[in-house]
Backbone as a ProteinNet text record, in pm:
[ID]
protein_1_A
[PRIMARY]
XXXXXXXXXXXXXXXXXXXXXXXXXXXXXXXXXXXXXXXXXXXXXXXXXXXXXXXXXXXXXXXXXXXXXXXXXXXXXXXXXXXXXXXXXXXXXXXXXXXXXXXXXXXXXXXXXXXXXXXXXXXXXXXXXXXXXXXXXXXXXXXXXXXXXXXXXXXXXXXXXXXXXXXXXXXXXXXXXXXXXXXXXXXXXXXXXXXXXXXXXXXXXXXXXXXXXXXXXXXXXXXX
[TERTIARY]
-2630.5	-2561	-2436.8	-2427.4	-2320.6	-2168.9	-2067.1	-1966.4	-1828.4	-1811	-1676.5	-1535.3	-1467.3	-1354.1	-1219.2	-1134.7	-1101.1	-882.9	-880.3	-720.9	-627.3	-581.4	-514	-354.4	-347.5	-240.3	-207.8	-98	-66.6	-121.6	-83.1	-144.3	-79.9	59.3	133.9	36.5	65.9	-8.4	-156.6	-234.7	-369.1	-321.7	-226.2	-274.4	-262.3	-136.6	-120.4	-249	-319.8	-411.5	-526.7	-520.9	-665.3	-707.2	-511	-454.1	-530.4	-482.3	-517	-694.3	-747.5	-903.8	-1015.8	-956.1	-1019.1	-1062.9	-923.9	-970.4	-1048.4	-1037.8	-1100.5	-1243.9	-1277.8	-1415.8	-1472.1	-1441.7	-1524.1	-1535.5	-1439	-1473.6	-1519.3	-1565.7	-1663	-1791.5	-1791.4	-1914.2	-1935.4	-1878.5	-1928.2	-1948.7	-1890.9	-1915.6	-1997.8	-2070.4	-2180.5	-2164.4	-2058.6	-2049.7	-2045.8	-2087.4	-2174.7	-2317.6	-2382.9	-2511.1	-2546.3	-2632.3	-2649.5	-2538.2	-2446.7	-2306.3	-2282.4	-2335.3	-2274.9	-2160.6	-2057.8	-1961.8	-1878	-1823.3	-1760.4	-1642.9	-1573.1	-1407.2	-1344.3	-1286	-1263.1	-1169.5	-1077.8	-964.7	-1041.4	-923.9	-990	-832.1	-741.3	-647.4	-598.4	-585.9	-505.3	-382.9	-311.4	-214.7	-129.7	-258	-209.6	-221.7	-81.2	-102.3	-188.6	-208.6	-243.4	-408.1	-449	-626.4	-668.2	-571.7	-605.3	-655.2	-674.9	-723.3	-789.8	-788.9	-849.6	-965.5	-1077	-1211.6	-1279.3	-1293.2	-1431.8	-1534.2	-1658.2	-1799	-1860.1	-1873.8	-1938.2	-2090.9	-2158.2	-2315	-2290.4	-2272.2	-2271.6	-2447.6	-2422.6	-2510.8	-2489.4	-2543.2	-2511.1	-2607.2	-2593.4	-2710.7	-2631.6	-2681.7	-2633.5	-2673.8	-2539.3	-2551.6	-2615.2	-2688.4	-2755.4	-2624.2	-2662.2	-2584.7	-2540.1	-2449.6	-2393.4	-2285.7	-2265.4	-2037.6	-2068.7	-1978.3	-1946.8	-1860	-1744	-1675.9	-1772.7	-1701.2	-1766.5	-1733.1	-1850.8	-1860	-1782.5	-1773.9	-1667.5	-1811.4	-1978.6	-2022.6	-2059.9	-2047.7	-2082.1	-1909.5	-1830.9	-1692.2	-1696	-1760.2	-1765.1	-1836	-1926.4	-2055.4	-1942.6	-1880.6	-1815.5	-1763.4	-1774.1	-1721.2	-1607.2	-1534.7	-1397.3	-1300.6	-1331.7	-1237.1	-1242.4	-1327.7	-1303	-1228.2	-1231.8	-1198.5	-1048.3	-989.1	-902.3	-823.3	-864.6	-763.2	-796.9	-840.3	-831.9	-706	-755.4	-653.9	-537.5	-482.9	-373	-325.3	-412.9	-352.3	-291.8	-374.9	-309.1	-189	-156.2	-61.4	68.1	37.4	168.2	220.5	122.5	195.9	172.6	174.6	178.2	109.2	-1.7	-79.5	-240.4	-284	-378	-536.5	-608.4	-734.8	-829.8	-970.9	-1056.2	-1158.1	-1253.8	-1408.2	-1522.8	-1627.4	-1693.5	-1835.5	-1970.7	-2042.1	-2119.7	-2116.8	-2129	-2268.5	-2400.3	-2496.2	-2504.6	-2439.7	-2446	-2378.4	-2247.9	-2174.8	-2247.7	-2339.4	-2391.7	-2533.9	-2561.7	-2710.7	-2641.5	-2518	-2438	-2414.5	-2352.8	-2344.6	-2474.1	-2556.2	-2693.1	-2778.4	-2731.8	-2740.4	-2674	-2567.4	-2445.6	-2517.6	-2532.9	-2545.9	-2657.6	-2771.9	-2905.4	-2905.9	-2837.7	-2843.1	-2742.4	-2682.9	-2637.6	-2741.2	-2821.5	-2905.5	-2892.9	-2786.4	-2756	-2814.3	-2825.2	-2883.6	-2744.1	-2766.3	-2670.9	-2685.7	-2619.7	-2608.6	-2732.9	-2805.3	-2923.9	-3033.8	-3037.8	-3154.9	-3204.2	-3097.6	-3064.4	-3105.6	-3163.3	-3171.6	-3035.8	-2989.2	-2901.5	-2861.6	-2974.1	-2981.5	-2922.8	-2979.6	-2989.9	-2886.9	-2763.6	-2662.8	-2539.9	-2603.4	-2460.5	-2522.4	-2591.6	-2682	-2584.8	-2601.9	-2509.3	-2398.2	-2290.8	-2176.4	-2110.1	-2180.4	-2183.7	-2152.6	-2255.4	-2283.2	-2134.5	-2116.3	-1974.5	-1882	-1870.3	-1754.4	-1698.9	-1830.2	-1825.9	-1826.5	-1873.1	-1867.1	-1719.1	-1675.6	-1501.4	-1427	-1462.8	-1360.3	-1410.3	-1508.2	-1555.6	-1439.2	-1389.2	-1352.3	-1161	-1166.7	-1028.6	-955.6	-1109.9	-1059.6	-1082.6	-1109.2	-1159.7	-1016.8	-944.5	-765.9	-724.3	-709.2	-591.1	-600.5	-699.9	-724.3	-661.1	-651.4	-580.8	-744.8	-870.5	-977.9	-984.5	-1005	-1004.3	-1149.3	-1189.3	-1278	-1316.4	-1223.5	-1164.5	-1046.1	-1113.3	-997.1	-914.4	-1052.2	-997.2	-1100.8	-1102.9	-1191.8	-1377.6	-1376	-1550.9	-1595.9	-1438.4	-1560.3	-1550	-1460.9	-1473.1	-1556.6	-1642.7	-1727.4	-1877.3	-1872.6	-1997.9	-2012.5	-1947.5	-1916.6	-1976	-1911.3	-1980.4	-2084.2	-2125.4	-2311.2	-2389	-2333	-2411.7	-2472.5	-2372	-2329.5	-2426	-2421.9	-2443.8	-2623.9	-2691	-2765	-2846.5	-2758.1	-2828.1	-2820.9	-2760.4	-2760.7	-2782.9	-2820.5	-2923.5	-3038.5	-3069.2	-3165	-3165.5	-3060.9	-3023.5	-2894.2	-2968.4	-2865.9	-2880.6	-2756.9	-2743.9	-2856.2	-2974.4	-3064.7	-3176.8	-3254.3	-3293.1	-3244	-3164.9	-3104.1	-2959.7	-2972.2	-2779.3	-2718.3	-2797.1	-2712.5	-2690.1	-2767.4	-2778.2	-2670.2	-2633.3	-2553.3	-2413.2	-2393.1	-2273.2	-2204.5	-2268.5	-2250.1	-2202.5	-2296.9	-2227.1	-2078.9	-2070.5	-1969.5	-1855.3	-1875.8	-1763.7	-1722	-1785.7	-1772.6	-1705.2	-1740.5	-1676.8	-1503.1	-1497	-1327.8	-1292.1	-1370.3	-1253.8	-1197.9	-1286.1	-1234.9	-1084.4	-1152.1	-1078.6	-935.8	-911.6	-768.6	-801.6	-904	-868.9	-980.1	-1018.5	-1125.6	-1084	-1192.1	-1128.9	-1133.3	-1135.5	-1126	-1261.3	-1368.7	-1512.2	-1513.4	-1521.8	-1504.2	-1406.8	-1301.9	-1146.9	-1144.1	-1219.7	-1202.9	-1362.2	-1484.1	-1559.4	-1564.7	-1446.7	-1418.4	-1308.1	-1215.8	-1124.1	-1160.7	-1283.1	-1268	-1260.6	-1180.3	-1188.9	-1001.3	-929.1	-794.7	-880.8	-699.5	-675.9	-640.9	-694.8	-685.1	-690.9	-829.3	-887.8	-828	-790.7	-727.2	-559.4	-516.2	-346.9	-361.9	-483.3	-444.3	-485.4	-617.8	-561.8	-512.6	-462.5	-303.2	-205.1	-149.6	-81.9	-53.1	-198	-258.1	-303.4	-373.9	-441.5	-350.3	-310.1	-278.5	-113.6	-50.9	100.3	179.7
-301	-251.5	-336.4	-357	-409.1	-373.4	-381.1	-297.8	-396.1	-308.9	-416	-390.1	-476.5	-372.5	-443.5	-369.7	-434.4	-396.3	-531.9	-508.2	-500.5	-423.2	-427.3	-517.9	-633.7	-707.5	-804.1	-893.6	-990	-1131.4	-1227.7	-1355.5	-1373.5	-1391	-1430.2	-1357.3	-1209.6	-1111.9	-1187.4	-1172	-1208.4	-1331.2	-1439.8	-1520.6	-1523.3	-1462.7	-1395.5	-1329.5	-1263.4	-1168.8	-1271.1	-1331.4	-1451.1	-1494.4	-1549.4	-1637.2	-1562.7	-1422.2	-1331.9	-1345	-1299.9	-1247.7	-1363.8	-1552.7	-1600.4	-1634.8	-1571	-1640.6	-1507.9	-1335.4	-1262.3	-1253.9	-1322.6	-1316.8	-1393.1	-1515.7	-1545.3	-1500.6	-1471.8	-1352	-1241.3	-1172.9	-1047.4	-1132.9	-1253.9	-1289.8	-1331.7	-1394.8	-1404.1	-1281.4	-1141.7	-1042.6	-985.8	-1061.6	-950.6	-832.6	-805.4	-724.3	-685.5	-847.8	-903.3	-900.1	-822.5	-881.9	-1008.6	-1096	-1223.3	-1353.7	-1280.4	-1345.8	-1360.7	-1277.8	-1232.2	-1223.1	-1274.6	-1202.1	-1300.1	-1271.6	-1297.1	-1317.7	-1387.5	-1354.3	-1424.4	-1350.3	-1378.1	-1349.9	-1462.3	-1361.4	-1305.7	-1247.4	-1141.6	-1110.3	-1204.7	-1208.9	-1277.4	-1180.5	-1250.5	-1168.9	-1164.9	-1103.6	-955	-881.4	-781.5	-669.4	-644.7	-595.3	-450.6	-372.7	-238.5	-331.2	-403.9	-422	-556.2	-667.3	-757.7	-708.6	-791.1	-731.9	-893.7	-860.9	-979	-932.1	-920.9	-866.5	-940.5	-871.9	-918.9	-814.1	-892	-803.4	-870.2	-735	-838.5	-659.7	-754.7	-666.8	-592.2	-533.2	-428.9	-379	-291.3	-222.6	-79.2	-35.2	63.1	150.4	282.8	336.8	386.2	357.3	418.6	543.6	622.1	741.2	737.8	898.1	878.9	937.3	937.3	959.8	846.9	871.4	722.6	658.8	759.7	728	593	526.7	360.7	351.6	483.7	473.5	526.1	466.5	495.6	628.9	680.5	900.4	858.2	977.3	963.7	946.4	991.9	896.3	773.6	694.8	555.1	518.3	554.2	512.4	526.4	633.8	642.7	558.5	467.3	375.8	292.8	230.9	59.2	68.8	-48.9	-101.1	-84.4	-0.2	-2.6	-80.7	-192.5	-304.7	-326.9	-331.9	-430.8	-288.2	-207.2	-118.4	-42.7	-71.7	-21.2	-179.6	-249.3	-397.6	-390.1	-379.6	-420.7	-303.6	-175.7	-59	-71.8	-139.3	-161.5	-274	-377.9	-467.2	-441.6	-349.2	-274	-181.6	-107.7	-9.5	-107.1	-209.7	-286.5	-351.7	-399.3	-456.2	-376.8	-251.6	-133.6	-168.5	-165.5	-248.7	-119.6	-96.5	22.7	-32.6	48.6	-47.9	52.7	14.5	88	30.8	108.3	44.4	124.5	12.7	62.7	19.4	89.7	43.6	-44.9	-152.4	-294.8	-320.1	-267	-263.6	-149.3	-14.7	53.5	2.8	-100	-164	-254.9	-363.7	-471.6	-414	-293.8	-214.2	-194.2	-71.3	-29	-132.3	-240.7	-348.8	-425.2	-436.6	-465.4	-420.4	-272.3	-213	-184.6	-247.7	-205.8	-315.9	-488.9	-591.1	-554.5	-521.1	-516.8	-453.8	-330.5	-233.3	-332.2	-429.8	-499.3	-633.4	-628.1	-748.6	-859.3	-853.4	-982.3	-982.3	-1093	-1113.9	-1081.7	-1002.5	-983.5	-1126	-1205.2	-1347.2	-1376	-1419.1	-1486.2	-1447.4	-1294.1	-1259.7	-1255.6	-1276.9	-1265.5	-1155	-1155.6	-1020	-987.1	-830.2	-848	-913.7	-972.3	-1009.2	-1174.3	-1180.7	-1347	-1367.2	-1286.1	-1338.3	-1310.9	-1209.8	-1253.9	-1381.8	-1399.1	-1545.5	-1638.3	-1629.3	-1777.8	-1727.7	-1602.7	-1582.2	-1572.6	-1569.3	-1583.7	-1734	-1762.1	-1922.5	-1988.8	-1958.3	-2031.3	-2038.2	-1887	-1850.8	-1921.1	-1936.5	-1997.4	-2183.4	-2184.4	-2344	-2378.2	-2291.5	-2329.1	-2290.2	-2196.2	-2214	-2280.2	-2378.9	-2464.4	-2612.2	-2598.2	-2725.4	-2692.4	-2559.4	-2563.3	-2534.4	-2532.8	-2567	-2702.1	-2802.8	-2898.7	-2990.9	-2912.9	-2976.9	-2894.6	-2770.4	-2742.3	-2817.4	-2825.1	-2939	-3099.6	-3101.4	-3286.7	-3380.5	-3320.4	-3380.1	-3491	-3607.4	-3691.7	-3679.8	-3657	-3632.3	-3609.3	-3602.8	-3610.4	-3715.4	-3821	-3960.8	-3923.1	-3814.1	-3852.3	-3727.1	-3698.1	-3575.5	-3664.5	-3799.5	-3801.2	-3761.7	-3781.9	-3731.5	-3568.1	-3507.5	-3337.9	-3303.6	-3377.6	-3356.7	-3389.7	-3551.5	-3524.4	-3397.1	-3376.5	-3235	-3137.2	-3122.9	-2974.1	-2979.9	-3101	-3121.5	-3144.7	-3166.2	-3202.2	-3020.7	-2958.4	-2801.4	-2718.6	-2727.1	-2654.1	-2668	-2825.2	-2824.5	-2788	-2858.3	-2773	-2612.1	-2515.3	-2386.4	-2309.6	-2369	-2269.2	-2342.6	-2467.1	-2555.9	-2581.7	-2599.6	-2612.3	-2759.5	-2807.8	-2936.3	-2904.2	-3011.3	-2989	-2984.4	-3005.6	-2985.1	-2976.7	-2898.9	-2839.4	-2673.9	-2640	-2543.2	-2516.5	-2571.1	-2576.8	-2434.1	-2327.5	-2164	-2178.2	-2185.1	-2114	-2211.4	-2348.8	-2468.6	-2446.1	-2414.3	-2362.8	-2263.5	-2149.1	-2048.9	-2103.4	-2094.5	-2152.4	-2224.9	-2330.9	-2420.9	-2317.1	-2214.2	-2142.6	-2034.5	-2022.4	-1916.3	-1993.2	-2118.3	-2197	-2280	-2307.2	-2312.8	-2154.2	-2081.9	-1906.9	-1888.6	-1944.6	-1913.8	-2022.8	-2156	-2222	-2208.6	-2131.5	-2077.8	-2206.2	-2241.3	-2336.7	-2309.7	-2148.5	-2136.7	-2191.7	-2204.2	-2258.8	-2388.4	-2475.5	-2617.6	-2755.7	-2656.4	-2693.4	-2823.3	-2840.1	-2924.4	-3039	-3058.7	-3109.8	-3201.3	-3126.8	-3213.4	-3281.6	-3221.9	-3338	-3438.1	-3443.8	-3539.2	-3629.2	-3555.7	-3634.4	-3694.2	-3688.9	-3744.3	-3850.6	-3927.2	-4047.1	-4023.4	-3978.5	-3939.1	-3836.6	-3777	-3668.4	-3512.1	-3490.3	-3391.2	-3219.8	-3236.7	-3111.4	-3107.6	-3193.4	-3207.8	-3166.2	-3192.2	-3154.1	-3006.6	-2979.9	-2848.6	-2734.5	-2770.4	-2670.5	-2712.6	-2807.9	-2826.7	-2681.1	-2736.3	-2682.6	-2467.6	-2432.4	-2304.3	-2250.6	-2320.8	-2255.7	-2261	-2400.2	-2436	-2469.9	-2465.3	-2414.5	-2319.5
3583	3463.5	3437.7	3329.1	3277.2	3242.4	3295	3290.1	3204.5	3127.3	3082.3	3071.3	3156.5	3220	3051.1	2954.6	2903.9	2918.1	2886.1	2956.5	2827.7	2753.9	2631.3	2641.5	2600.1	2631.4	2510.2	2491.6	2469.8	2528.7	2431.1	2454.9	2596.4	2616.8	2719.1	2916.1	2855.7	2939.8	3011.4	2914.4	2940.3	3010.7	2972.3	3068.4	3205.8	3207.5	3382.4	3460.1	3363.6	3419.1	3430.1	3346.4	3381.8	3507.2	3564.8	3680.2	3765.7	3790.4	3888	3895.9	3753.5	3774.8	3823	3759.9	3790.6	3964.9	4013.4	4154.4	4256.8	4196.4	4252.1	4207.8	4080.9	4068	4141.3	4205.1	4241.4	4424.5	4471.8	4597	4618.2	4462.7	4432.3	4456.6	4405.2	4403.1	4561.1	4653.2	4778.3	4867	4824.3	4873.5	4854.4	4719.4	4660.6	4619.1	4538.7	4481.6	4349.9	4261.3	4152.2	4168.5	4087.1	4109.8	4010.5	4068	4059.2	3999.5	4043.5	4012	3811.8	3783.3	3641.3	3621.9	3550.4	3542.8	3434	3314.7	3193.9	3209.9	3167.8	3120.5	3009	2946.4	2799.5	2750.8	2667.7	2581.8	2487.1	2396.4	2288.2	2196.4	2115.9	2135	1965.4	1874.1	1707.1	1648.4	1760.8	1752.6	1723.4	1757.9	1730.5	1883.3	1930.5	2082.8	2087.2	1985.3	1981.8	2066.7	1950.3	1988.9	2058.4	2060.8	2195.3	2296.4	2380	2538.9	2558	2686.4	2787.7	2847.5	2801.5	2872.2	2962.2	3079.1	3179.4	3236.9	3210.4	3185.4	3334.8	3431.8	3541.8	3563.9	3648.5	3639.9	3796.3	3776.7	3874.3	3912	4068.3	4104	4070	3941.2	3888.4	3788.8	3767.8	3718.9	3539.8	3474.8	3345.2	3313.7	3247.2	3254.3	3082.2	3078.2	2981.1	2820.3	2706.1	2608.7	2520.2	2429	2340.2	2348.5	2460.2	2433.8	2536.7	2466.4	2553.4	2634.6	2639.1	2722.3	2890.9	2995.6	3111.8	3135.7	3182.1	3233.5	3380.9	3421.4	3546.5	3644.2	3619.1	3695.7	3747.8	3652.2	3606.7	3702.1	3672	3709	3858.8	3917.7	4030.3	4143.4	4047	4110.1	4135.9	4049.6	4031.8	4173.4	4246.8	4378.9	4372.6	4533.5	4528.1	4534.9	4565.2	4580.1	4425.5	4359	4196.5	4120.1	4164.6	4060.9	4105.4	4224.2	4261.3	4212.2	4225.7	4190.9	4056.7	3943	3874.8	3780.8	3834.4	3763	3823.4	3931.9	4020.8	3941.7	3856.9	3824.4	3661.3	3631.3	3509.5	3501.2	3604.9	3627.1	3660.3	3723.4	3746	3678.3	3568.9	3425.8	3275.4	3338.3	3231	3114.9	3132.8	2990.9	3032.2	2931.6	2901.5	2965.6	2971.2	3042.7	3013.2	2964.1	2915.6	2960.9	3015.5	3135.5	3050	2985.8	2906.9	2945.1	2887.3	2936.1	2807.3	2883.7	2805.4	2751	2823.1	2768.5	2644.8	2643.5	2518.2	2416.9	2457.5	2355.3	2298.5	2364.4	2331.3	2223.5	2239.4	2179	2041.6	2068.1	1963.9	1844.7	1898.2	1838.4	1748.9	1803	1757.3	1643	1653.3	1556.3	1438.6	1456	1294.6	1254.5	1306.5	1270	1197.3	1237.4	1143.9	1071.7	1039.2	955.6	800	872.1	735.9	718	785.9	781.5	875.2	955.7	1080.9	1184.4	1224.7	1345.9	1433.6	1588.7	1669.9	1793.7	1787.3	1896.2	1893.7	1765.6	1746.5	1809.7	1771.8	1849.9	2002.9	2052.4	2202.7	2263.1	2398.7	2443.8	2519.4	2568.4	2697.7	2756.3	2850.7	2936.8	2935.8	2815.7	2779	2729.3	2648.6	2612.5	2693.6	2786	2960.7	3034.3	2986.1	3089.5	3053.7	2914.1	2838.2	2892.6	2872.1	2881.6	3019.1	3106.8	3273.9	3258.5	3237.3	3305.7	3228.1	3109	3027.2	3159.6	3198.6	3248.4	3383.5	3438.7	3551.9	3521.2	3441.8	3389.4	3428.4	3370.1	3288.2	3425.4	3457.4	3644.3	3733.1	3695.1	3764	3739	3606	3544.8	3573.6	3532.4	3597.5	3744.7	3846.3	3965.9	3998.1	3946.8	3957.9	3921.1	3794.2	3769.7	3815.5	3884.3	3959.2	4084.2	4163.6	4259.9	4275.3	4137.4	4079.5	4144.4	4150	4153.8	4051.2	4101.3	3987.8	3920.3	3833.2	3733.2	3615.2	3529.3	3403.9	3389	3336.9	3314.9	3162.1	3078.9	2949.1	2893.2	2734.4	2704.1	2687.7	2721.4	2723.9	2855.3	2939.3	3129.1	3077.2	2993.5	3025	2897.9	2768	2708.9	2779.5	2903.6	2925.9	3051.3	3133.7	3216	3175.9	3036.3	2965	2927.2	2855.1	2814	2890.7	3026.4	3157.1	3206	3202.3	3274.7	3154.6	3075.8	2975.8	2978.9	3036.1	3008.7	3153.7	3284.3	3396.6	3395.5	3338.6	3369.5	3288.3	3105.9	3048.3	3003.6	3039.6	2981.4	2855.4	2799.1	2658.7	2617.7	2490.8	2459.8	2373.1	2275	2137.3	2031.9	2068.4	2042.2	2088.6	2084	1908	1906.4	2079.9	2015.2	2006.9	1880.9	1786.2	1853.2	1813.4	1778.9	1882	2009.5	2159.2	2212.6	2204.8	2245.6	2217.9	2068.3	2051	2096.8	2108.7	2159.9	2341.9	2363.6	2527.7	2502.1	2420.8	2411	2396.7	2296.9	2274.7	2376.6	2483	2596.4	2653.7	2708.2	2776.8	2768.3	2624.8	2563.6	2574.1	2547.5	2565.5	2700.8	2799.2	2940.7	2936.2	2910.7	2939	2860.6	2809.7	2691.4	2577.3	2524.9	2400	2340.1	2294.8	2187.1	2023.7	1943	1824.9	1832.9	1979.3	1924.3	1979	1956.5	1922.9	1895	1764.9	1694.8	1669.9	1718.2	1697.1	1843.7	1992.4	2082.8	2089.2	2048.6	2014.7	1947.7	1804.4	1759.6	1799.5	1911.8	1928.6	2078.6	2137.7	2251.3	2320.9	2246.8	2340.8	2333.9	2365.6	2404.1	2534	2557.5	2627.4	2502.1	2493.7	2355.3	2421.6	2473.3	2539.4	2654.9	2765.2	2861.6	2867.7	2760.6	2785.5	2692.3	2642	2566.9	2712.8	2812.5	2920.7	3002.9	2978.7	3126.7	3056.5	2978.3	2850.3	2867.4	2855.6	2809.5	2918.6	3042.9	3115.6	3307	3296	3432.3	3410.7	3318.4	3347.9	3394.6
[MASK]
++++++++++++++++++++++++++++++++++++++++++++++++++++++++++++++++++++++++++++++++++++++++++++++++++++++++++++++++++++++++++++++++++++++++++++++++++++++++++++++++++++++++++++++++++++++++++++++++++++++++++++++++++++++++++++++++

């Protein structure tokens, strides 16, 4: 089951909280307390503090309770592992910021359904499953790349070693290149700048890559 823990904050906020989540996700994941190492992280952030938040969606061993409400029942709440769920509300209470644990597969259905009822496709016809696949794999892409510069790993000279990186990554872990599937390619691309704090600039560091463009924007945003 899919659980999505969401942190109501500021730009500044979230990034502190990033600092923190990126380095416990991936020790949920050696504990196994991810199943198949799923797990999202995302700003969510246009300035307005009531409805920002910094969301991360990780797959739990968990049974969904039945009904519509998206918020999590106190049984569903009771499944989530105690270590992720005592740190993560510990990490909310200490920077007094609101936190709401929802269940992400009724959100992602819920969702699915407003879209068609106006005629849209919801993430291109994606199943569940398939659009935490992409949104997993982003996530981990991108703390792959920013442990790779917090390290001072030499591997990025300039933005073509961290454009071919990403078209390299993108294509070992969903079998997908810029073509022939555009929707599904982009999409990854854009999971992958959200982790990395520089969503929005798609386009701007594929055209600018032969500088350092993408490179000093997450020195800048992510690793200051």
């Amino acid at each position: 089951m899919y659980v999505s823990f969401r942190m109501y904050s500021d730009a500044q906020m979230q990034l502190r909280l990033h600092k923190k989540l990126r380095i416990k996700i991936p020790e949920w994941e050696k504990q196994c307390l991810i199943r198949d190492c799923e797990a999202e992280l995302t700003y969510h952030h246009k300035g307005n503090i009531e409805s920002d938040f910094l969301q991360s969606v990780l797959n739990l061993d968990m049974t969904s309770s039945e009904g519509e409400n998206l918020d999590l029942s106190p049984t569903e709440d009771n499944q989530i592992p105690k270590e992720i769920n005592e740190y993560i509300e510990n990490l909310c209470k200490e920077n007094q910021i609101r936190l709401r644990k929802l269940n992400h597969d009724k959100e992602m259905n819920d969702a699915r359904m407003k879209e068609k009822a106006k005629g849209n496709k919801y993430y291109y016809d994606l199943s569940n499953k398939e659009i935490m696949r992409v949104c997993s794999s982003g996530t981990r892409i991108a703390l792959g790349i920013l442990s790779i510069m917090q390290e001072n790993r030499v591997l990025f000279e300039n933005d073509v070693d961290l454009k071919k990186y990403i078209l390299d990554q993108i294509t070992q872990k969903l079998g997908v290149g810029f073509e022939p599937d555009k929707d599904k390619f982009w999409f990854a691309l854009h999971e992958i700048l959200n982790t990395l704090g520089i969503w929005g600039y798609e386009e701007q560091i594929f055209a600018k890559s032969g500088n350092n463009y993408g490179l000093e924007l997450i020195k800048n945003r992510s690793l200051s």
